[in-house]
Structures are given as C-alpha cells and as structure tokens.
DRENDO-1510 file (C-alpha; in Angstrom, 1 decimal, always signed):
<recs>
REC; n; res; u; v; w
REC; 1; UNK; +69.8; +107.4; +132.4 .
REC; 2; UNK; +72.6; +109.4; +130.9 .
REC; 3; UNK; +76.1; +109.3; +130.5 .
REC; 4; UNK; +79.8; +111.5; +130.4 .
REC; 5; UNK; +82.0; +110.3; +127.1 .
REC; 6; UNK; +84.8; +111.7; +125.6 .
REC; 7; UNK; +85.2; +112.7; +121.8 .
REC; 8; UNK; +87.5; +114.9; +120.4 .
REC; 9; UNK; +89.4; +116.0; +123.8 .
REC; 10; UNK; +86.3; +117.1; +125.0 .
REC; 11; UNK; +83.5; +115.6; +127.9 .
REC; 12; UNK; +79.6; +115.8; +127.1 .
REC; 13; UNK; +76.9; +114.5; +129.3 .
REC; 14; UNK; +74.5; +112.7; +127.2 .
REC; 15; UNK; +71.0; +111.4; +127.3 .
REC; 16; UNK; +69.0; +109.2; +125.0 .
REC; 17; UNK; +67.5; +111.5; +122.1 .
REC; 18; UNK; +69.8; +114.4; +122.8 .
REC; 19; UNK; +71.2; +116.5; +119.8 .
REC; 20; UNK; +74.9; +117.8; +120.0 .
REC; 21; UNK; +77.6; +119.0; +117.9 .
REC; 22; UNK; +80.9; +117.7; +118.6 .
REC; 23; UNK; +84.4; +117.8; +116.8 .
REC; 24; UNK; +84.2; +116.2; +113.5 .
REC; 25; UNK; +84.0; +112.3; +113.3 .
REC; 26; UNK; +84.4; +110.4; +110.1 .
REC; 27; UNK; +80.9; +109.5; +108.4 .
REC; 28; UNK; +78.2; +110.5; +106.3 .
REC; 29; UNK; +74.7; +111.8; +107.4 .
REC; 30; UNK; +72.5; +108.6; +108.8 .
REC; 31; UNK; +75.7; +106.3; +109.3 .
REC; 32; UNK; +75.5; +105.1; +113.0 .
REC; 33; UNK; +78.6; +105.5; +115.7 .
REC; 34; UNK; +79.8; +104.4; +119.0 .
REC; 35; UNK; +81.4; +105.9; +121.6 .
REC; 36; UNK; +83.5; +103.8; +124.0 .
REC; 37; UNK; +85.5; +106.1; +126.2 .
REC; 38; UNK; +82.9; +106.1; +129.1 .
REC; 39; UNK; +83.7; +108.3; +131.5 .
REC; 40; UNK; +80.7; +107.6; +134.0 .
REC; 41; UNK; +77.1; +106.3; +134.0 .
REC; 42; UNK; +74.3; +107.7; +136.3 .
REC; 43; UNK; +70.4; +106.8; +136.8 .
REC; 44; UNK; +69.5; +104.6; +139.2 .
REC; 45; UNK; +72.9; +103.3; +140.0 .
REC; 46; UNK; +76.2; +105.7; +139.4 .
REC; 47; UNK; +79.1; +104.4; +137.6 .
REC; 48; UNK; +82.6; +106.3; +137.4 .
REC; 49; UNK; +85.3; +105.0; +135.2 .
REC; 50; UNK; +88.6; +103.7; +135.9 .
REC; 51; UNK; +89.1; +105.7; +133.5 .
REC; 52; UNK; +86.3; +104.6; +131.3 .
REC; 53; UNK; +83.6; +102.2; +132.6 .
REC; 54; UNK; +84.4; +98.5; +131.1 .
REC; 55; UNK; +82.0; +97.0; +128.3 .
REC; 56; UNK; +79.5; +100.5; +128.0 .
REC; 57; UNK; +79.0; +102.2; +124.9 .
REC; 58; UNK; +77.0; +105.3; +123.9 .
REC; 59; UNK; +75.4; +105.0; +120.1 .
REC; 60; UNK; +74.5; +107.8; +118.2 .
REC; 61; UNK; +73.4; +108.6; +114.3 .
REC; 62; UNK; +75.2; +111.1; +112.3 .
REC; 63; UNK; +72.7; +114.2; +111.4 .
REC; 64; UNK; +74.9; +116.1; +109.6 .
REC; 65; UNK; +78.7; +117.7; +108.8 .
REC; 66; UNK; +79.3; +121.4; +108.8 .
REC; 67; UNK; +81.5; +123.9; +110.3 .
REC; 68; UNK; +80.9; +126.3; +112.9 .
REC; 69; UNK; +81.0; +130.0; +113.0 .
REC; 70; UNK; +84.3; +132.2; +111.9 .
REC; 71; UNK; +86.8; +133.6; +114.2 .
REC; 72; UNK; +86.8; +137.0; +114.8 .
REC; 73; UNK; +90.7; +138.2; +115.9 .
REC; 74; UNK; +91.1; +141.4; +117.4 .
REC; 75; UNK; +94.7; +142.9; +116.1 .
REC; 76; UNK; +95.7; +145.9; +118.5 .
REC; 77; UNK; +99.0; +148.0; +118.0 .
REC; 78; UNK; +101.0; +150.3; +120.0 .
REC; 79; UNK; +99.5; +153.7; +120.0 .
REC; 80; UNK; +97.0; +153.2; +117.0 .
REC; 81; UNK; +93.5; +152.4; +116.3 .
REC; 82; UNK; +92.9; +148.7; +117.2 .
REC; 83; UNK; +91.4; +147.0; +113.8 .
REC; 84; UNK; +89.3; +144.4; +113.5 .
REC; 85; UNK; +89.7; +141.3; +110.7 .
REC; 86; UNK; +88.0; +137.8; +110.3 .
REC; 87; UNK; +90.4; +135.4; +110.7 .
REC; 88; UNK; +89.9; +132.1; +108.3 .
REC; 89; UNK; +89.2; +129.2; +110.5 .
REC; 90; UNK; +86.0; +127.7; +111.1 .
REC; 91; UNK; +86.0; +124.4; +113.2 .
REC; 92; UNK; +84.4; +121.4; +111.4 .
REC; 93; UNK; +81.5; +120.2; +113.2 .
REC; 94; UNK; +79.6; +116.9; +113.6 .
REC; 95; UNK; +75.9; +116.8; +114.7 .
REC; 96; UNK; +74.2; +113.5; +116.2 .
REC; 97; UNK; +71.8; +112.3; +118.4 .
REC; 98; UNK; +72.0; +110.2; +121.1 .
REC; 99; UNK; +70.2; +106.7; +120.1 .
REC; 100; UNK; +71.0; +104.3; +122.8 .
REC; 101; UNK; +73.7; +104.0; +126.2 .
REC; 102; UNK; +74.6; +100.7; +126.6 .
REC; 103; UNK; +75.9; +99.8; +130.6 .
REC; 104; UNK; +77.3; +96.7; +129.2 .
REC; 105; UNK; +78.1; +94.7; +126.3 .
REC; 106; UNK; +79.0; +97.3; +124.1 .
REC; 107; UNK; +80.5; +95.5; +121.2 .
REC; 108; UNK; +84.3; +96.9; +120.3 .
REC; 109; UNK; +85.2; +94.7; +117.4 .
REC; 110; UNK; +83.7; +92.3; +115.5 .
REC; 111; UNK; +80.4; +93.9; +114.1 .
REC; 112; UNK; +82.0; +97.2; +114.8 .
REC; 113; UNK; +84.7; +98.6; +112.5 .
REC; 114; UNK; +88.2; +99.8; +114.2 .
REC; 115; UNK; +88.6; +102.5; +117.1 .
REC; 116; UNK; +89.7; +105.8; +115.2 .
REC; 117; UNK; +91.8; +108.4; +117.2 .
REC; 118; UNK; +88.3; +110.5; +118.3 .
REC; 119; UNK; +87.2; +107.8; +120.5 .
REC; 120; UNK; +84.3; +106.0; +118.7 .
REC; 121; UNK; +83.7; +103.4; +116.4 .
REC; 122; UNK; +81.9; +103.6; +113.2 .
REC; 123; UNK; +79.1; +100.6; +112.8 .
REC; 124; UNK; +79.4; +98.3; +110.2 .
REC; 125; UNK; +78.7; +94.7; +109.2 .
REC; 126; UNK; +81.7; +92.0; +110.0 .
REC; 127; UNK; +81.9; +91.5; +106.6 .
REC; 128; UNK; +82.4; +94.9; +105.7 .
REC; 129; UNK; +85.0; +95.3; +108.6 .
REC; 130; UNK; +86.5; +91.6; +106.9 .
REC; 131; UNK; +86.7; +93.9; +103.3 .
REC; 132; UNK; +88.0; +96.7; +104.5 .
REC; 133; UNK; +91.4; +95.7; +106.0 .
REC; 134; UNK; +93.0; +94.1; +102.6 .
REC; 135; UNK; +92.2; +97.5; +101.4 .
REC; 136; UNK; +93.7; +99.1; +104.6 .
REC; 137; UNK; +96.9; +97.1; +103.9 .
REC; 138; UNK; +97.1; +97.5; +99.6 .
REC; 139; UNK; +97.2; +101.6; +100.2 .
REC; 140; UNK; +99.9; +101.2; +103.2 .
REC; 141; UNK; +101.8; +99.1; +100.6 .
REC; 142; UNK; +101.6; +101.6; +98.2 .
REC; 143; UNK; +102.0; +104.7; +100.1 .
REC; 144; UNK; +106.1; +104.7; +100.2 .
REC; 145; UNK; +106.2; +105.0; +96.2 .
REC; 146; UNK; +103.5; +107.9; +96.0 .
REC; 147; UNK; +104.7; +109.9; +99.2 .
REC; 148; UNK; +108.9; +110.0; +97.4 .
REC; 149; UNK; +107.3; +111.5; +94.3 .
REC; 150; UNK; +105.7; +115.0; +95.2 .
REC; 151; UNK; +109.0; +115.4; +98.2 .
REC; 152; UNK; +111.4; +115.3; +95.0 .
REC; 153; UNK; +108.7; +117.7; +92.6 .
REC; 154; UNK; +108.9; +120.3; +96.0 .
REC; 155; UNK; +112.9; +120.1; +95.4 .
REC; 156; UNK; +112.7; +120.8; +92.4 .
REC; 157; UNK; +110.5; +124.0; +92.5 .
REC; 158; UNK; +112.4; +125.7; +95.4 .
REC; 159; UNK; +115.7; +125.4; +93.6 .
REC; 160; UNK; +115.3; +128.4; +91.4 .
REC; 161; UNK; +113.6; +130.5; +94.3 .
REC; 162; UNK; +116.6; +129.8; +96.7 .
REC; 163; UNK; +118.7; +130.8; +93.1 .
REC; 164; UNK; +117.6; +134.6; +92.9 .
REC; 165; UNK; +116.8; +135.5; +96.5 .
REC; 166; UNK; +118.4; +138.3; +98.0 .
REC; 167; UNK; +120.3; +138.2; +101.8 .
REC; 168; UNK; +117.8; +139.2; +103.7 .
REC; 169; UNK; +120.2; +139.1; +106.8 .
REC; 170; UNK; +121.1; +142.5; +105.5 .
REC; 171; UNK; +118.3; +143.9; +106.7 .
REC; 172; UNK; +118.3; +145.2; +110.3 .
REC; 173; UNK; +117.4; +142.8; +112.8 .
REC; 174; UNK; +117.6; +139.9; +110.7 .
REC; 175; UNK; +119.3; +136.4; +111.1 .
REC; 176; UNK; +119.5; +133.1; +109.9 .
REC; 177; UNK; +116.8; +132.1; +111.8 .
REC; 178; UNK; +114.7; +134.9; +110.7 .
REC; 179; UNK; +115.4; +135.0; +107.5 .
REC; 180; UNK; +114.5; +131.0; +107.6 .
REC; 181; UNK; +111.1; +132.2; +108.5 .
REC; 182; UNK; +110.4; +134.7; +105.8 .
REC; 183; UNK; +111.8; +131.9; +103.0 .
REC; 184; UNK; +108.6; +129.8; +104.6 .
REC; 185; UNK; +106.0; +132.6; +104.3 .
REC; 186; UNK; +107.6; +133.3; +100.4 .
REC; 187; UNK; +109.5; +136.6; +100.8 .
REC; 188; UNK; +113.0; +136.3; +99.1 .
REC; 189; UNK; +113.8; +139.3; +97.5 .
REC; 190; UNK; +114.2; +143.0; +99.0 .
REC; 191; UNK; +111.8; +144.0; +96.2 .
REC; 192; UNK; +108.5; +142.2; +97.9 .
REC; 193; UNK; +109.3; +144.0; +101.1 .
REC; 194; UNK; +110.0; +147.6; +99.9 .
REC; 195; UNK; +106.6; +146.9; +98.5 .
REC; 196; UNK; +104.7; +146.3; +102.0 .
REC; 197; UNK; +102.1; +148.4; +103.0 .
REC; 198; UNK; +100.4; +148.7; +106.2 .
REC; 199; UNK; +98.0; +145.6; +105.8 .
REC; 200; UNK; +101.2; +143.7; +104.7 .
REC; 201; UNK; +103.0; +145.0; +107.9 .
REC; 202; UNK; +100.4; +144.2; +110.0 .
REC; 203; UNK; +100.0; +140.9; +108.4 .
REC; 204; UNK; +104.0; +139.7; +109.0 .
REC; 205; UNK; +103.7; +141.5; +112.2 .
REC; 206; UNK; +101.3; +139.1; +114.0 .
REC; 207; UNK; +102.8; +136.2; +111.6 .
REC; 208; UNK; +106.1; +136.3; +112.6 .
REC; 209; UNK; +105.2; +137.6; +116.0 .
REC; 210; UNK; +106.8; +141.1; +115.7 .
REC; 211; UNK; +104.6; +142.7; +117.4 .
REC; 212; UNK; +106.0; +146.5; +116.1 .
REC; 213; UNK; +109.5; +145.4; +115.1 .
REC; 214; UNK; +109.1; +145.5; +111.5 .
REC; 215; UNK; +108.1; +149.7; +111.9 .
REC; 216; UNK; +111.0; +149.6; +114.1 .
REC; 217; UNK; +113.9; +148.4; +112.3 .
REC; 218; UNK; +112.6; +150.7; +109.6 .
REC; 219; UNK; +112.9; +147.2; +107.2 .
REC; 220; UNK; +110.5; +149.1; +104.1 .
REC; 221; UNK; +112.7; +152.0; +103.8 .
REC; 222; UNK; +115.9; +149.8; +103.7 .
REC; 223; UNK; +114.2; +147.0; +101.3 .
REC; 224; UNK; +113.8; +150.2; +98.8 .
REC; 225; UNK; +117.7; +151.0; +99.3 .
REC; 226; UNK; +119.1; +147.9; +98.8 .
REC; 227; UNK; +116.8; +146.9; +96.4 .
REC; 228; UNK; +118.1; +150.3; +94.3 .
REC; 229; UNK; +121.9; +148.2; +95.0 .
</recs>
C-alpha cells in the first residue's frame, strides 16, 4: 500500500518503512508525526482526494534535523570573466520514515496535538495537548508588551544614523526610492561608497539588482568627489 501527502508545498509518494527528507517539521529526533493532507491512496483499491482523502493519515518517526547542501550562484557580468561564489543558504531538512498509512480513522485531535501550517500533526498524549494550550494562551497574552519594547530600542538606534547621512540622491541615478534601498542595506555616507571595490560592486550589483549600473553611473569616482565636499 502506499500513499501521495503533502508537506511543506511539496507531494511525496510514500510506503511503509520508506526514508525521506522533507522540509523541516517541528520535533526532535524519535518524536512521532502525522500527516493528514492525503492526497491519494493506492494498493488494492485506489483512492484520490477531494482534495485529500477523509479520515487517512500517514505516521512517521522523526530520524533526524539537518540542512541540505549550499547553494552555489553563478554571478556573470557584461564582458568579464563569470565568477563563481557560494551563496549562504542551506535549506533545513527533516528526515523520517514511514511507520504506518492509515485508510481511515486517522485521529486529528484529541490524542494528537494541533495541525501546524506544514500539514501534519505532532503525537502527543491528551493530556499533554490539555497542558499545552494555557501555555499557548499566557505567551499570546504576553506577547503585545515584549514585541513594543525592541520596535522603540530600533527607533532609537536609527536616529543618529539618519542624523549624519549624506544625500545620496546626489549621486547619479539616484532617487528616493533608491536611496531608501541603500539606507536598508547600511550605506549612508558618500565615504562607504568611494570605498567600494570590485567585490563590493558586485555585491550591490546583484543586491540591488543593478546589474552594471553602478560601473555605469560612475557612482565610486563621484562618492570620492563629494565626499572631498
């Protein structure tokens, strides 16, 4: 017998005792999960969803957490060698195997814990599921007073940073919107661009989606002017 679910955006067919890795899911190594979002069963009798096939479940074990291999990104520019950098992002992975698929009677509450947004439920005791929501509701109670207290800390630091930047809208090519961007990714002063050199250039290139522009617009050479005043 095997089955199609859903997890993480994606569809795997499964079969009992099968190993895959799969976008992360909440859990530790030997916790136990279910999977509700049934897309189709098949064996002896064939079952397809309406979306999902009503009452099955697919149970698996968590083997382990980890992360999968780093992206390579191939950066190419106009009329020079193509160069080649790692870029850092490594998707986190779950691993587990396939312990049982239920056809029916797949239990979505009560000695299962709530439905998280990846499609699966994480098994636990009703009691546990009982204990956890008071603690659910104390930290949503709480959250308001913690969240007001790090917005007003951010305020606070980017006052003196707005205070001593220079107009970067003087700079060829450059408007509000622009110079909005280069704020977010810290550059405020003509100083930090006359300093650039090609990794930097290449860096805000593909950032900002310049592709070139920044070589262009010549913005180095006039960064080192106005930063002289």
């Amino acid at each position: 017998m095997f089955a199609v679910v859903k997890t993480g955006g994606k569809q795997y067919k499964v079969a009992s005792g099968e190993v895959l890795k799969i976008e992360k899911i909440a859990g530790e190594a030997g916790e136990t999960v279910q999977f509700n979002e049934v897309l189709m069963l098949g064996g002896d009798k064939t079952t397809v969803g309406t979306p999902t096939v009503a009452g099955a479940g697919v149970q698996a074990e968590i083997l382990e957490q980890g992360k999968g291999p780093k992206v390579i990104n191939y950066v190419k520019r106009r009329r020079k060698h193509s160069s080649q950098r790692k870029k850092g992002h490594r998707q986190q992975l779950t691993v587990v195997r396939i312990t049982d698929i239920l056809a029916s009677g797949a239990d979505k509450s009560g000695v299962m814990a709530a439905v998280n947004g990846a499609g699966f439920v994480a098994a636990a005791g009703a009691a546990g599921a009982a204990a956890a929501a008071p603690k659910k509701a104390k930290a949503e109670k709480k959250a308001p007073a913690k969240a007001a207290a790090p917005k007003k800390a951010k305020a606070e630091t980017a006052a003196p940073a707005a205070a001593g930047a220079d107009d970067l809208k003087e700079l060829s090519g450059v408007g509000p919107a622009l110079e909005k961007k280069l704020h977010a990714a810290g550059v405020t002063t003509f100083a930090q661009i006359a300093a650039w050199g090609e990794a930097d250039i290449a860096e805000f290139d593909e950032k900002l989606s310049f592709k070139g522009r920044i070589e262009r617009e010549g913005w180095v050479d006039q960064a080192k002017a106005l930063a002289k005043g």
